[in-house]
C-alpha positions in Angstrom: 76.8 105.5 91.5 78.7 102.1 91.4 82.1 102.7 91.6 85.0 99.8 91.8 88.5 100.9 92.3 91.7 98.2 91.6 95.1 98.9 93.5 97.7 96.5 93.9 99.2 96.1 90.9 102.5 96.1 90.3 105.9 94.4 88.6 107.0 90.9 90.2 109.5 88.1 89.8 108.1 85.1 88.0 107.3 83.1 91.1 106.2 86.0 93.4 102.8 87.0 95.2 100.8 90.3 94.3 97.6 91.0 96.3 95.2 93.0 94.7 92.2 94.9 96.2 89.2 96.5 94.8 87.3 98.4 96.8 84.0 99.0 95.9 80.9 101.8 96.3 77.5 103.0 95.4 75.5 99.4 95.7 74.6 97.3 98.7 78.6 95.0 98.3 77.3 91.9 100.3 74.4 91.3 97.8 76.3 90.7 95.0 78.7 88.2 93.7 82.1 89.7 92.4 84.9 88.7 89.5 87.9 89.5 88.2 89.2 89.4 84.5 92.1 89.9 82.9 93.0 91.3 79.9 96.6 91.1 78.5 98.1 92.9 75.1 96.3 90.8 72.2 94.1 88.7 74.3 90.6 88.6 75.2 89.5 89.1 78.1 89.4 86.5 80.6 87.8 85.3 83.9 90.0 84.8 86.5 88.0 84.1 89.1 84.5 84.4 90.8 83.5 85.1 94.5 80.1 84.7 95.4 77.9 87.3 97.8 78.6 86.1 101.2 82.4 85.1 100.3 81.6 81.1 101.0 81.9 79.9 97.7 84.7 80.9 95.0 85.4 79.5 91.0 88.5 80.0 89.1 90.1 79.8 85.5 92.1 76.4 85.4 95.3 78.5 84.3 95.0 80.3 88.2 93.7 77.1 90.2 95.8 76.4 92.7 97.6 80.0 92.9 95.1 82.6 93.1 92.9 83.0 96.0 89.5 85.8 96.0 88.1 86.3 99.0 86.4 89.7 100.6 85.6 91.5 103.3 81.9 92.5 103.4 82.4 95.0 106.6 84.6 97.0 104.1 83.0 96.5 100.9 86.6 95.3 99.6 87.4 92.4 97.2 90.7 90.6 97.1 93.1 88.8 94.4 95.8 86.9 96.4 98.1 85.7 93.6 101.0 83.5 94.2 103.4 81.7 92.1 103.2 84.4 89.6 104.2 83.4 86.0 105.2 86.0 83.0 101.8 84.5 81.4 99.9 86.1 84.5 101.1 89.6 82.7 97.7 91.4 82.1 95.6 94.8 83.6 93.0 92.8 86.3 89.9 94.2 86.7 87.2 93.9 89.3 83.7 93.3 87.8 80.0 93.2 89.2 76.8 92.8 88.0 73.6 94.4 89.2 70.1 94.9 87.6 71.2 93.8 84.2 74.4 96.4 84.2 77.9 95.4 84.2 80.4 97.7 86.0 84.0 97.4 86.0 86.8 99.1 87.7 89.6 100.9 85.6 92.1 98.3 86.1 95.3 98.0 87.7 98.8 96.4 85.5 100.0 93.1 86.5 103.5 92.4 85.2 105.2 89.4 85.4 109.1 89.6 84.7 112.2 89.1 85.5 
């Protein structure tokens, strides 16, 4: 079965860098496009960014341009979250997401926070 796994996570200065993974079974990785959301306390969920199949092409939320990064490795079905110049608005669980024959599967999450 589809399994996608977050680690990473953790508590950072405002202006720090967090690299979060998400590792990823049960479905052929390097056919399918990946995301990650977010999710903080009160909040809808939001995209934070989008990486497609083969890794060449990537979309982010505005509120990340410029500071987060996606990018995976195909070889070991992983997906990546590079996140620099964190801010306490960042705060939020992150969660890996795919989407495969009209299913959406999402990891458990992993707890971003943002503080000083």
């Amino acid at each position: 079965q589809v399994q996608l796994v977050e680690s990473g996570g953790g508590l950072v200065q405002p202006g720090g860098s967090l690299r979060l993974s998400c590792a990823a079974s049960g479905f052929t990785f390097n056919n399918y496009a990946m995301t990650w959301y977010r999710q903080a306390p009160g909040k809808e969920r939001e995209l934070v960014a989008a990486i497609t199949s083969a890794g060449g092409n990537t979309n982010y939320a505005d509120s990340v341009k410029g500071r987060f990064t996606s990018f995976r490795d195909n070889a070991k079905n992983m997906v990546y979250l590079q996140m620099d110049r964190l801010k306490p608005e960042d705060t939020a669980v992150y969660c890996c997401h795919t989407a495969r024959m009209g299913r959406h599967y999402w990891g458990q999450g992993t707890q971003v926070t943002v503080s000083s």
